[in-house]
Structures are given as C-alpha cells and as structure tokens.
Backbone as JSON Lines, residues from 0, in Angstrom:
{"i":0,"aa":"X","n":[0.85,-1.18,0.0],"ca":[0.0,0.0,0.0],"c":[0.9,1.24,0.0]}
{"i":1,"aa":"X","n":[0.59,2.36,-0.88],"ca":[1.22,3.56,-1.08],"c":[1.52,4.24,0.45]}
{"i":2,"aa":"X","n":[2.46,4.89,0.77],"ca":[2.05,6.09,2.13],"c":[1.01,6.76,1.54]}
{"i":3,"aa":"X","n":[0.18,7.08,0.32],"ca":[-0.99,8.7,0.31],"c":[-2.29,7.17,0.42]}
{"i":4,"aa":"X","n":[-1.93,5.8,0.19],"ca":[-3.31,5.2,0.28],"c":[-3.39,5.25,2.04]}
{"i":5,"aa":"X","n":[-2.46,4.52,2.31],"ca":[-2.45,4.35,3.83],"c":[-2.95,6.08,4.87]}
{"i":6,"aa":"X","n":[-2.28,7.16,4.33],"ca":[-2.92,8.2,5.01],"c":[-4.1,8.53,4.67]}
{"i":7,"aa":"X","n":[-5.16,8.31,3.48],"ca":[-6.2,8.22,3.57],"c":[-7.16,7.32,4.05]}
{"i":8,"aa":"X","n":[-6.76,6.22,4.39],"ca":[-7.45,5.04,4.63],"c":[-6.96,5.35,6.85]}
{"i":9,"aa":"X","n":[-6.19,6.32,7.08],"ca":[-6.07,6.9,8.24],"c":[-7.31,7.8,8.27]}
{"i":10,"aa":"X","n":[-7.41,8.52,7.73],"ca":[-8.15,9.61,8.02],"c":[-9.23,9.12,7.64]}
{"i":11,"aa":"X","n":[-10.13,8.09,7.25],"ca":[-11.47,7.21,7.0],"c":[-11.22,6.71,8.25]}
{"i":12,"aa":"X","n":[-10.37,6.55,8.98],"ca":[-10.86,5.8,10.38],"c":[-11.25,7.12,11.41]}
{"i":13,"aa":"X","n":[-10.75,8.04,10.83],"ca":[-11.36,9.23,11.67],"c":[-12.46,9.63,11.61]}
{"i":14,"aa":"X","n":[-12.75,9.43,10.14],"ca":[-14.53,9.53,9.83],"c":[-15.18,8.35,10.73]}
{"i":15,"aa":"X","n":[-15.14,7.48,10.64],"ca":[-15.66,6.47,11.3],"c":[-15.73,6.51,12.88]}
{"i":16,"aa":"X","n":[-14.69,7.44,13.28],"ca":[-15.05,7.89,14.66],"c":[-15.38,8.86,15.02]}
{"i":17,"aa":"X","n":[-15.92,9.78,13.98],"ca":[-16.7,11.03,14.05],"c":[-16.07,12.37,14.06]}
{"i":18,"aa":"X","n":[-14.62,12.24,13.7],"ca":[-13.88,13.46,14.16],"c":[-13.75,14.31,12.96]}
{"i":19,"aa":"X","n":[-14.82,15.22,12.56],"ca":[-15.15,15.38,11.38],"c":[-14.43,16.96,11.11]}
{"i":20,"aa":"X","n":[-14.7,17.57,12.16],"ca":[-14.03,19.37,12.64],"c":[-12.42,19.19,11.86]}
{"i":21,"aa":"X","n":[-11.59,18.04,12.44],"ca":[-10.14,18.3,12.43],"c":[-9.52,17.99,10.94]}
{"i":22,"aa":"X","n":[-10.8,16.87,10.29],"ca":[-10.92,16.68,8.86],"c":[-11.25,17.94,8.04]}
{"i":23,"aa":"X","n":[-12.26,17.92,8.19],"ca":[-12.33,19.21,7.04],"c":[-11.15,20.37,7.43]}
{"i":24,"aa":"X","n":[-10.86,20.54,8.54],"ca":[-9.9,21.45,8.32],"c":[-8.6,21.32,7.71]}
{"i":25,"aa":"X","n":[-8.27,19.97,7.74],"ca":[-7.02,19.33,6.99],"c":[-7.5,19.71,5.63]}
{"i":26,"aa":"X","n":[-8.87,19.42,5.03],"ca":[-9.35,19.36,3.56],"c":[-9.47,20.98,2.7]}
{"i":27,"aa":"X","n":[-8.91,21.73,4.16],"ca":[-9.18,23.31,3.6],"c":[-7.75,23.35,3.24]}
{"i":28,"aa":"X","n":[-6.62,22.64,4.36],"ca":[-5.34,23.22,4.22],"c":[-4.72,22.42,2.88]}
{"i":29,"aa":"X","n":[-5.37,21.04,2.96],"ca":[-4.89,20.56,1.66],"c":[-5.76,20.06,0.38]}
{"i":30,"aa":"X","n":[-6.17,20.97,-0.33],"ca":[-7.42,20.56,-1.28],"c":[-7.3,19.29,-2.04]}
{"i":31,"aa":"X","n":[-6.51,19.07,-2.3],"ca":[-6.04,18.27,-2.89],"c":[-6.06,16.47,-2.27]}
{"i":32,"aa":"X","n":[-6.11,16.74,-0.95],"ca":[-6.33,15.31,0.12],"c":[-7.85,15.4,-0.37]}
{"i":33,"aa":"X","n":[-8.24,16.53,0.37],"ca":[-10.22,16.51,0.58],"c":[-10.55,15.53,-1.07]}
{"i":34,"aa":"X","n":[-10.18,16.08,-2.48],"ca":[-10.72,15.92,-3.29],"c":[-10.33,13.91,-3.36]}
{"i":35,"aa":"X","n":[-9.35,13.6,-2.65],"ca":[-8.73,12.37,-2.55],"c":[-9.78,11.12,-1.83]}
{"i":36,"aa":"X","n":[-9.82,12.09,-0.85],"ca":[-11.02,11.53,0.31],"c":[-12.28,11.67,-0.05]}
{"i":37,"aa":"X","n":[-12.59,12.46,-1.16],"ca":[-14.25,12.83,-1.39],"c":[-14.11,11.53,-2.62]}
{"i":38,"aa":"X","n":[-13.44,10.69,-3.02],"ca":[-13.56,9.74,-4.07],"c":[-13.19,8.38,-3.86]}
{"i":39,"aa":"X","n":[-12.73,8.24,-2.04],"ca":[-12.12,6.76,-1.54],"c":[-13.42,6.2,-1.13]}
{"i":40,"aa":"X","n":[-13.36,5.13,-1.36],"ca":[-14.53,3.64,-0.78],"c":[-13.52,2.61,-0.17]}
{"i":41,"aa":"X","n":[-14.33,2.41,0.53],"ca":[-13.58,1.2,1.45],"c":[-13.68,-0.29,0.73]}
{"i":42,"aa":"X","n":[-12.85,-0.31,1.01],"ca":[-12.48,-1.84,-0.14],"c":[-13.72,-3.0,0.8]}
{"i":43,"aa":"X","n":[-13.66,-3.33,2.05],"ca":[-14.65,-4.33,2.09],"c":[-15.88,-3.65,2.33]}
{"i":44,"aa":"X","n":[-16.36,-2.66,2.79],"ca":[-17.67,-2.37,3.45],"c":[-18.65,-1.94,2.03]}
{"i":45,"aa":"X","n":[-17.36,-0.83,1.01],"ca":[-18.13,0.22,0.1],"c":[-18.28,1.39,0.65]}
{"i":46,"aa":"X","n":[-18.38,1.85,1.69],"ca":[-18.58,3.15,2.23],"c":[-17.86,4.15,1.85]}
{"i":47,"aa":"X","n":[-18.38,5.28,1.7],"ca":[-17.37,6.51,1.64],"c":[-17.57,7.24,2.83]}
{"i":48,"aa":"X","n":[-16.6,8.4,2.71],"ca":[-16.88,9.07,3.52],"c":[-17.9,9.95,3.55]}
{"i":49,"aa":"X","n":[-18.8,10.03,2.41],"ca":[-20.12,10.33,2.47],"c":[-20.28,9.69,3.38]}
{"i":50,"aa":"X","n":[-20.99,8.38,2.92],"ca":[-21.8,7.35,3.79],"c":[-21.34,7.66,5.39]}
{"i":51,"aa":"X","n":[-19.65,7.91,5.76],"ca":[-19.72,7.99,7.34],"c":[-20.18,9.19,7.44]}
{"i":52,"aa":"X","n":[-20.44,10.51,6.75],"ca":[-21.02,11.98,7.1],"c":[-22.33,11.86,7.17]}
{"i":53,"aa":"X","n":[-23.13,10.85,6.24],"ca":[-24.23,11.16,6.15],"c":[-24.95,9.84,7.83]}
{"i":54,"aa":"X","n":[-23.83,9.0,8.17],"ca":[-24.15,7.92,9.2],"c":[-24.14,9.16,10.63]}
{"i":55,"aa":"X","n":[-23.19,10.02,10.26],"ca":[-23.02,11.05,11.62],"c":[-24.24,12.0,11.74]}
{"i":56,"aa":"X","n":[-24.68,12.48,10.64],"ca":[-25.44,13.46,10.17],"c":[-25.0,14.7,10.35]}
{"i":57,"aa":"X","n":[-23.63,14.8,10.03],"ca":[-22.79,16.33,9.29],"c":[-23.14,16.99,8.19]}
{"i":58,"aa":"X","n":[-24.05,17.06,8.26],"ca":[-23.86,18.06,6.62],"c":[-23.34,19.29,6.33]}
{"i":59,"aa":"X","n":[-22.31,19.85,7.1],"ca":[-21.71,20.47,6.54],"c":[-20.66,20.08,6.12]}
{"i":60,"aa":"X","n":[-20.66,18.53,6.32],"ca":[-19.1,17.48,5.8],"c":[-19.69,17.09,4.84]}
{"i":61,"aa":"X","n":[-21.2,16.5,4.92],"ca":[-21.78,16.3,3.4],"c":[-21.42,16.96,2.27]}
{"i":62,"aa":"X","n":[-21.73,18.44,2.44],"ca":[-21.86,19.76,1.57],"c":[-20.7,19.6,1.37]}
{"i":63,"aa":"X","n":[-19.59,19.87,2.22],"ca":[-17.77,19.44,1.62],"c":[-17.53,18.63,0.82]}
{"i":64,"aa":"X","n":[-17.8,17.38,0.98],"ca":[-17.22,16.04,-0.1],"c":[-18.28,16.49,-0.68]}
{"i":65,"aa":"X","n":[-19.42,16.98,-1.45],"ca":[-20.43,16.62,-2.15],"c":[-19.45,18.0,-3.57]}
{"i":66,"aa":"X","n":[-19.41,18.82,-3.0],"ca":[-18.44,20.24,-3.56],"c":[-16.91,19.52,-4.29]}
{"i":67,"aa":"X","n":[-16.26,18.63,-3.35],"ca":[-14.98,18.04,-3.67],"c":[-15.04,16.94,-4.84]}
{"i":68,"aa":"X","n":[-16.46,16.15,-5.08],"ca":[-16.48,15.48,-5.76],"c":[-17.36,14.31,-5.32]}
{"i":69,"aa":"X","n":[-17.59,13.75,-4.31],"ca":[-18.11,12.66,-3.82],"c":[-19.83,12.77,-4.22]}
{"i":70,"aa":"X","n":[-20.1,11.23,-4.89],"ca":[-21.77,10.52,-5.34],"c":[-22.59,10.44,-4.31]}
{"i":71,"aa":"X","n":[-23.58,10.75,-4.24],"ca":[-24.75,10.67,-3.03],"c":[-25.72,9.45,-3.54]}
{"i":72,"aa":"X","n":[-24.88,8.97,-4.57],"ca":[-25.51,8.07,-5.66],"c":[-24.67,6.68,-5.38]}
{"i":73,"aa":"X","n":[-23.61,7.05,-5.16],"ca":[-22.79,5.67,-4.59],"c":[-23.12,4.78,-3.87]}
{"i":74,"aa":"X","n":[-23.08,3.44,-4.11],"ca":[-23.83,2.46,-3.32],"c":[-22.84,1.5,-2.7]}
{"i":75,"aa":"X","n":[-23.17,1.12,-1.16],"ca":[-22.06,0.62,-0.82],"c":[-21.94,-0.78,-0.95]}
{"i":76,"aa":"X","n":[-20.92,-2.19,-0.41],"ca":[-21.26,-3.28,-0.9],"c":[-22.48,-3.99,-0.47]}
{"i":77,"aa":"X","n":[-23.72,-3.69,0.45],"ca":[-24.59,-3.66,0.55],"c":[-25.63,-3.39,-0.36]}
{"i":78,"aa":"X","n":[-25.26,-2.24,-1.33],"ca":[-26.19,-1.39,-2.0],"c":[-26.93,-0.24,-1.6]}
{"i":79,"aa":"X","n":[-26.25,0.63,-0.25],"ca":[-27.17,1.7,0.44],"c":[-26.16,2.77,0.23]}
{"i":80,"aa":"X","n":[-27.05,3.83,-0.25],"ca":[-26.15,5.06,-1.0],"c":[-26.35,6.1,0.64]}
{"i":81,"aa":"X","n":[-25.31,7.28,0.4],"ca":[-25.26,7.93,1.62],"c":[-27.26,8.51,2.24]}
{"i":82,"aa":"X","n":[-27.78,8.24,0.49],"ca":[-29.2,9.32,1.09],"c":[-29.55,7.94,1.98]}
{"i":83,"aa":"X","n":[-29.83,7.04,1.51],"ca":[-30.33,6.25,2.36],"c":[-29.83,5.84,3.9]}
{"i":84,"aa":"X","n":[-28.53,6.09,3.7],"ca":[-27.69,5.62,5.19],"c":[-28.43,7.07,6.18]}
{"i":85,"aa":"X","n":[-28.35,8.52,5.78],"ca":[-29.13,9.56,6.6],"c":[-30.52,9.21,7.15]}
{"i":86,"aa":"X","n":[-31.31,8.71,5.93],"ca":[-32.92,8.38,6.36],"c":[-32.36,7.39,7.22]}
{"i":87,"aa":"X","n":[-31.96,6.58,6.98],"ca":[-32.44,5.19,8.14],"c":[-31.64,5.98,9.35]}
{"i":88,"aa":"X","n":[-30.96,6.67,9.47],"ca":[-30.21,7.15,10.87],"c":[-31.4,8.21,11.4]}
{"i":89,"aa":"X","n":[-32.59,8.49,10.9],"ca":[-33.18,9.42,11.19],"c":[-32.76,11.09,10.84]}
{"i":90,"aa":"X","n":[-31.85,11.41,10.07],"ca":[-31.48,12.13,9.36],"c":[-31.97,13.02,7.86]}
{"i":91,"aa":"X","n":[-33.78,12.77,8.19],"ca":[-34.24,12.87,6.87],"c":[-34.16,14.72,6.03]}
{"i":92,"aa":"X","n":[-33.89,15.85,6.8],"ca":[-33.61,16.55,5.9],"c":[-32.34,16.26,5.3]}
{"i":93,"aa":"X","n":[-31.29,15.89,5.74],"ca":[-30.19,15.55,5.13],"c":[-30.16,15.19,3.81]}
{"i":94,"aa":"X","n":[-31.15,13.9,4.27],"ca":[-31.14,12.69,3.59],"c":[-31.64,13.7,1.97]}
{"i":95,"aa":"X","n":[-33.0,14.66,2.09],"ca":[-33.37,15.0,1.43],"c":[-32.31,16.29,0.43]}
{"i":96,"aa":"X","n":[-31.4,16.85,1.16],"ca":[-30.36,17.42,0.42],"c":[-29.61,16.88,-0.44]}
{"i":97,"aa":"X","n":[-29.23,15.78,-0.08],"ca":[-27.98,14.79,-0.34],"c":[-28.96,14.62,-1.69]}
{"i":98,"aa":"X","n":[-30.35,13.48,-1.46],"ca":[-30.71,13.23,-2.56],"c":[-30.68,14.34,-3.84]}
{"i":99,"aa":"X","n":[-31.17,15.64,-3.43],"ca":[-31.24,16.9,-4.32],"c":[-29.65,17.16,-5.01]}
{"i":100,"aa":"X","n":[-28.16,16.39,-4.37],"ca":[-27.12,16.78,-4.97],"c":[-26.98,15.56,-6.31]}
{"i":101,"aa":"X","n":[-27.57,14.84,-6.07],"ca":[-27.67,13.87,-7.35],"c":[-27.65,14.05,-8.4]}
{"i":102,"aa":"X","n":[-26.61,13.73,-9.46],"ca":[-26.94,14.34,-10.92],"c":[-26.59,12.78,-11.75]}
{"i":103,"aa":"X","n":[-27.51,13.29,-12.51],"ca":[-27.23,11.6,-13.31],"c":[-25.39,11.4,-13.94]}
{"i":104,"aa":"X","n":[-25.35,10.05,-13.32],"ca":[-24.18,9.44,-13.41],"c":[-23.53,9.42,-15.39]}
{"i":105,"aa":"X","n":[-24.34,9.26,-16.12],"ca":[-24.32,9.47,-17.49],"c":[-24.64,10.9,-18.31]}
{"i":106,"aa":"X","n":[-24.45,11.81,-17.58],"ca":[-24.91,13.65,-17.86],"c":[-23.27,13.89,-17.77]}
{"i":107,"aa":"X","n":[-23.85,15.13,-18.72],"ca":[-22.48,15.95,-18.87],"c":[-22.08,16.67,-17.95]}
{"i":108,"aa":"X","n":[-22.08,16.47,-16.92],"ca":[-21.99,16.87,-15.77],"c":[-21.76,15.54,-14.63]}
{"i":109,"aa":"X","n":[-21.27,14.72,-14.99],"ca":[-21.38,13.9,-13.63],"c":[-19.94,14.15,-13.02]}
{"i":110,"aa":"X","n":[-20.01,13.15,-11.93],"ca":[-18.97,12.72,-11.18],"c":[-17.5,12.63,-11.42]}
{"i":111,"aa":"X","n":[-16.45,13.79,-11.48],"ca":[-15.46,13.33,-12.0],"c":[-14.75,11.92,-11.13]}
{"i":112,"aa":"X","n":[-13.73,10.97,-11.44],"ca":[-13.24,10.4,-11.13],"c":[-11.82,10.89,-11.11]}
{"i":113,"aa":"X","n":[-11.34,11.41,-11.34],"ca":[-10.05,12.22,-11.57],"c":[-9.81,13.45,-10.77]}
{"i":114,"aa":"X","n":[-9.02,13.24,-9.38],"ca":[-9.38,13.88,-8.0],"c":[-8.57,15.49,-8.33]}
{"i":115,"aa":"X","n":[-8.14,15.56,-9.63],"ca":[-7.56,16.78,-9.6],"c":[-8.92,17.67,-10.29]}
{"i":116,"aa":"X","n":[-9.69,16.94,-10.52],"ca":[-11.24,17.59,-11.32],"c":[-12.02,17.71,-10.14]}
{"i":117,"aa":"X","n":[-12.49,19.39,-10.47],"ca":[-14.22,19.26,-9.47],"c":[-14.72,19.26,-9.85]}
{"i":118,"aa":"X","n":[-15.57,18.67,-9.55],"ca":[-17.46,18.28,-10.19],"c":[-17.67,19.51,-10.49]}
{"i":119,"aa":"X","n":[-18.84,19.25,-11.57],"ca":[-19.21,20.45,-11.86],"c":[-21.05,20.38,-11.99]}
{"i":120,"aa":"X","n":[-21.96,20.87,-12.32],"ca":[-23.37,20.89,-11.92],"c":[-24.05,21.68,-12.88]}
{"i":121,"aa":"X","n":[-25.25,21.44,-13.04],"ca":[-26.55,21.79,-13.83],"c":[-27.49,22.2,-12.76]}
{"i":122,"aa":"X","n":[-27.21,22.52,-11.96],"ca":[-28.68,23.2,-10.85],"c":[-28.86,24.99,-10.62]}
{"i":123,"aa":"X","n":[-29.23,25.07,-12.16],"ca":[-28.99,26.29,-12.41],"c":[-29.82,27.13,-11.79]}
{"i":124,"aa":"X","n":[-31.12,26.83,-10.86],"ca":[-31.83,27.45,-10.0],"c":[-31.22,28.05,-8.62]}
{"i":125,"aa":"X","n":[-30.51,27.26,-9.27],"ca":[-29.38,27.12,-7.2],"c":[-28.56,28.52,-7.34]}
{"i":126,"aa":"X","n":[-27.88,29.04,-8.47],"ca":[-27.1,29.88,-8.85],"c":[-26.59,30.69,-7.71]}
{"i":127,"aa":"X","n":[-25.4,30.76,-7.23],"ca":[-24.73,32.43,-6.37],"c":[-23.88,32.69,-7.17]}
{"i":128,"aa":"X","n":[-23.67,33.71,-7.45],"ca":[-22.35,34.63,-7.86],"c":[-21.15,34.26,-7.35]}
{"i":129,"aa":"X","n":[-20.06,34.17,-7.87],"ca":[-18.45,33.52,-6.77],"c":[-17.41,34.11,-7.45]}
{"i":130,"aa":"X","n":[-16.38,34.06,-6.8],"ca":[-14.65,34.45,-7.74],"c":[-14.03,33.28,-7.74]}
{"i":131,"aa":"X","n":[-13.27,32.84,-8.26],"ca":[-12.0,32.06,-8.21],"c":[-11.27,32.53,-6.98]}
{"i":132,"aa":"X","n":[-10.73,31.41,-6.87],"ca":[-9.6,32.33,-5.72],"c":[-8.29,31.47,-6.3]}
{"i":133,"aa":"X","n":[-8.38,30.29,-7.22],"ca":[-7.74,29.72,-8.03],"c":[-8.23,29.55,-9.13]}
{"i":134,"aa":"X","n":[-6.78,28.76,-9.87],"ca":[-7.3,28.67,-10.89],"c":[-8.29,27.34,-10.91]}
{"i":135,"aa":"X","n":[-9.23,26.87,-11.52],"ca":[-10.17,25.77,-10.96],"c":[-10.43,25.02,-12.28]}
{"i":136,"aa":"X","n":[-10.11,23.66,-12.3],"ca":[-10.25,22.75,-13.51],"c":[-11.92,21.76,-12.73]}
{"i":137,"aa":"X","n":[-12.34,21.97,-13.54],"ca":[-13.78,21.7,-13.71],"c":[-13.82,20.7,-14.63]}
{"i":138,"aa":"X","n":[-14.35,19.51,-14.24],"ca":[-15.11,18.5,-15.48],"c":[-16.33,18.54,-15.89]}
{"i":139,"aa":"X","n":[-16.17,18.27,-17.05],"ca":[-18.1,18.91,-18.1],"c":[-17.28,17.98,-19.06]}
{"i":140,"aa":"X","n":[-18.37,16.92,-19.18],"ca":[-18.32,16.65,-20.72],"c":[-17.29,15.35,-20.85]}
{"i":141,"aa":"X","n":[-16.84,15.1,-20.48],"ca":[-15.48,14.12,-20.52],"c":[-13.94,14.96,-20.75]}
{"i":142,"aa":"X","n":[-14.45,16.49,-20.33],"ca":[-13.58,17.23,-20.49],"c":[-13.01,18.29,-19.57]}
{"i":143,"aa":"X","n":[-12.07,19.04,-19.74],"ca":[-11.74,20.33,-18.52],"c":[-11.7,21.61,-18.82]}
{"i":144,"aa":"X","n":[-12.78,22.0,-18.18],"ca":[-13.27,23.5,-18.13],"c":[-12.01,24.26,-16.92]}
{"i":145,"aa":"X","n":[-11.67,25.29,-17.89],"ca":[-10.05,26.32,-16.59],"c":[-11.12,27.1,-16.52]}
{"i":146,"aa":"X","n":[-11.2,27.23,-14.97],"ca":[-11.79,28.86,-14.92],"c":[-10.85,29.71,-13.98]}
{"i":147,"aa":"X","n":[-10.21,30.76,-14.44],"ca":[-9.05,31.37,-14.03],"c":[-9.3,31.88,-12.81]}
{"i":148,"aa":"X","n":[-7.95,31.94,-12.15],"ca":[-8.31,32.72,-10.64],"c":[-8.86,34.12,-11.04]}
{"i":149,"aa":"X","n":[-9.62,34.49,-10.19],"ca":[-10.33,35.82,-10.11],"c":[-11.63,35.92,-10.96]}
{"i":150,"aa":"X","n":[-11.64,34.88,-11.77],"ca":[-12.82,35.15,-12.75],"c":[-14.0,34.6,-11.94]}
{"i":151,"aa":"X","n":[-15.06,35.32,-12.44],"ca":[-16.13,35.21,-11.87],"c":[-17.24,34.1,-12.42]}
{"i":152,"aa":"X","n":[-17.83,33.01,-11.82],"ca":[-18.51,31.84,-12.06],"c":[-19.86,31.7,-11.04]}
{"i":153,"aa":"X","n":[-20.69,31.05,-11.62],"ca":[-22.15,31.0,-10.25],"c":[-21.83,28.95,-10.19]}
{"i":154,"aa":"X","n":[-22.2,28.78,-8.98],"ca":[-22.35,27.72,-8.17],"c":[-23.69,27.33,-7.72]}
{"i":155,"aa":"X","n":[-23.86,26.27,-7.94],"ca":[-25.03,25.2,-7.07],"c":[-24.91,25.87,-5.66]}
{"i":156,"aa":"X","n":[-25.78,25.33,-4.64],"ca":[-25.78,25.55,-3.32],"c":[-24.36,24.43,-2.82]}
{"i":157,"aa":"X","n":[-23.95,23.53,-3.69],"ca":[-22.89,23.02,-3.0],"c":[-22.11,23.25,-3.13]}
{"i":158,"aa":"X","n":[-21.44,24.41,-4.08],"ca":[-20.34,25.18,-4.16],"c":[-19.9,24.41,-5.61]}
{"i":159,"aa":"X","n":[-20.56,23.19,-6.33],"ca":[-20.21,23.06,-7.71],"c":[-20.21,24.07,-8.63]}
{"i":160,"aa":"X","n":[-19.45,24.11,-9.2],"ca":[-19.06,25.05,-10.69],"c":[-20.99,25.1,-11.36]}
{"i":161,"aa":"X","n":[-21.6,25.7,-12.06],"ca":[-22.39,25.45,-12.83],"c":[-21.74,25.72,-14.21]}
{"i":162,"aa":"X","n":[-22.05,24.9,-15.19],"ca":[-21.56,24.63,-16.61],"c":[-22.55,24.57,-17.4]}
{"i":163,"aa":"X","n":[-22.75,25.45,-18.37],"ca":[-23.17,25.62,-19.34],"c":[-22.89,24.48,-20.57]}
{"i":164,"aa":"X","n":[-23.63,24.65,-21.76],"ca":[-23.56,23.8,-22.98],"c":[-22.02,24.59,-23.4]}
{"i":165,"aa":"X","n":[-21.23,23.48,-23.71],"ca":[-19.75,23.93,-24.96],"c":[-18.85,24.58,-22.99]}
{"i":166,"aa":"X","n":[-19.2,24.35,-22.19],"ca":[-17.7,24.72,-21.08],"c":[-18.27,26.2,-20.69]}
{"i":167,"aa":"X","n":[-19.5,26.49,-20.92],"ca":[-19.05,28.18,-20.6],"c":[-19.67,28.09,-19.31]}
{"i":168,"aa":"X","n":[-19.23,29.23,-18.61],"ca":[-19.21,29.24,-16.93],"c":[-19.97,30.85,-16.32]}
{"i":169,"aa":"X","n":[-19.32,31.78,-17.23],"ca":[-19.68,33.37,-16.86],"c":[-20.77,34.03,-17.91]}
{"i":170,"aa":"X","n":[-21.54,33.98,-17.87],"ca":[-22.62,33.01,-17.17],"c":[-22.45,31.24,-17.93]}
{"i":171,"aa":"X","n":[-23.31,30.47,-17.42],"ca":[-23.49,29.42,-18.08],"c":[-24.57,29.49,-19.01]}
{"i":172,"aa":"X","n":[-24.48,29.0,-20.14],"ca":[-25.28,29.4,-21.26],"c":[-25.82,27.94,-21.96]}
{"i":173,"aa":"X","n":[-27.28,28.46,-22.46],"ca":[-27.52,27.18,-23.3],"c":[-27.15,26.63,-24.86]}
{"i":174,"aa":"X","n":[-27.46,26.03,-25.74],"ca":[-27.04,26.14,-27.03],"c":[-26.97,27.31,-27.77]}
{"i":175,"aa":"X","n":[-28.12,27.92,-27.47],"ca":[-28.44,28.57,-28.3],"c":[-27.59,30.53,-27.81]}
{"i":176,"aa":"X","n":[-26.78,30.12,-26.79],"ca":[-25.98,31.35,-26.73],"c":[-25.95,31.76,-25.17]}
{"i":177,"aa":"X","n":[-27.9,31.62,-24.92],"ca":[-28.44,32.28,-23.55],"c":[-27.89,31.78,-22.63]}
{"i":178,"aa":"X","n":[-28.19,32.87,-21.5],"ca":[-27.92,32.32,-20.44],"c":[-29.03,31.33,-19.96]}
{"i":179,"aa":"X","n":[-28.5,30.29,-18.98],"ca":[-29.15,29.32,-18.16],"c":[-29.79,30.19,-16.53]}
{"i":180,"aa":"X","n":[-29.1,30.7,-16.64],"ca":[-29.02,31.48,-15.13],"c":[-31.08,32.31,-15.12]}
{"i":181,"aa":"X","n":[-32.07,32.06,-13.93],"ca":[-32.99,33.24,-13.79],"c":[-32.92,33.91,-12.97]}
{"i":182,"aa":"X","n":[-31.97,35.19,-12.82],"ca":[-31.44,35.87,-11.51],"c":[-32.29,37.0,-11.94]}
C-alpha cells in the first residue's frame, strides 16, 4: 500500500469515529487530500466518507465532499447510497439534500473520477455569484473546463461550478448562446 493510500485510509478511520471538525480542516489546508477523500470507498464495506457523514449526520461534511467530488448516488457493498444511510439514521432533511445533490451518473456533468477535477453541476436554480480564488479545472463533458483565478462563475448551493452547454461558466449558457441562469 502507497504512504498517500495508507494516510487516507487513516483519516477514514477518523470519519468512522466522528472526528469530522479536524478533517475538514485538513481538507481546507490541503485541497487536494479533501478531493482524494471525497472519491475513496472502502475496499470491504463500500462506504465513503459520504456514507460515514451522512451515518453522523454532518452536513456540513456532506456539503464538503459533495463540492470536492463525492456521489450521493454511490452504493455501498450492501447497496445503500449515503441518502439512504441519513434516512435510516433518522437524518431525513439531510437525507433529502444529499438526494437533491444527485446528478445523473451518465450527464455531462457527472462525477469526476479524476481527484484533480471538481465536479461540476446543472442546478442552475441554485445559482450564487463567486470568484475564483484559483485557478479551478472543472469537469463537463469528458472534459476540462479552466476557470481562471479571479474570474467570476455561479455555483449550485454546493459550491459546484455550474456549466453551461460547450464549457461556458460566466454566465453558463444554453445552445443557443443564452444564459441558463434566472437571476
């Protein structure tokens, strides 16, 4: 096992014991872990660290891995995706967010697998205004959208990129030129 598998498969035992504060703050200092950890499953159970955020009922750790990259759609070797692990914990607004971050697994917009990519999103109702504060490689499409530091982009409520048809971001636009955005 690598030292970066073994220190993540460390810090999944921290999820598992709830120590969720000292995590995300590691995931601020190193984006690059978070996006690591928002895409690990546990080799026998299936779980992610969704599944342990959504077993705790953190959602503001949800909202983190859900932003970093992590499926609310992922099913573990059981077959129970994080929405379901919230409901059965009694966690049902959660449960009901989590389900709302769902984007189909086959959309131009899904799930990157490639932890240097952030997800990117179609919930163009959701829209806020944002800056870069980096430069930010975005997946759309089977492809990578740069959106430069400082440039200005609108986001889902989970802090995903929203992406337009053809990569465009400021605003996101449909085929036909328009914007997607009803602000």
């Amino acid at each position: 096992m690598s030292a970066l598998n073994h220190l993540i498969r460390q810090i999944y035992e921290q999820a598992k014991s709830g120590y969720w504060d000292s995590m995300m703050s590691q995931w601020m200092q190193e984006p690059l872990l978070g996006r690591l950890c928002s895409l690990y499953q546990a080799p026998s159970s299936g779980w992610t660290f969704l599944h342990q955020a959504a077993y705790f009922g953190r959602e503001a750790a949800c909202i983190e891995l859900i932003r970093l990259g992590s499926s609310a759609a992922k099913q573990s070797a059981k077959g129970k995706s994080a929405v379901e692990v919230a409901r059965e914990h009694g966690y049902s607004e959660l449960a009901l967010l989590l389900d709302r971050s769902i984007l189909e697994d086959r959309s131009l917009w899904s799930v990157p697998s490639d932890p240097a990519l952030l997800p990117s999103s179609n919930l163009y109702e959701e829209a806020n205004e944002r800056r870069a504060s980096t430069l930010m490689l975005v997946a759309y499409a089977g492809g990578v959208v740069h959106i430069p530091n400082a440039a200005r982009y609108y986001a889902d409520s989970f802090g995903r990129p929203l992406i337009g048809w053809h990569g465009t971001f400021d605003p996101p636009c449909a085929m036909d030129g328009e914007s997607m955005l009803r602000m």
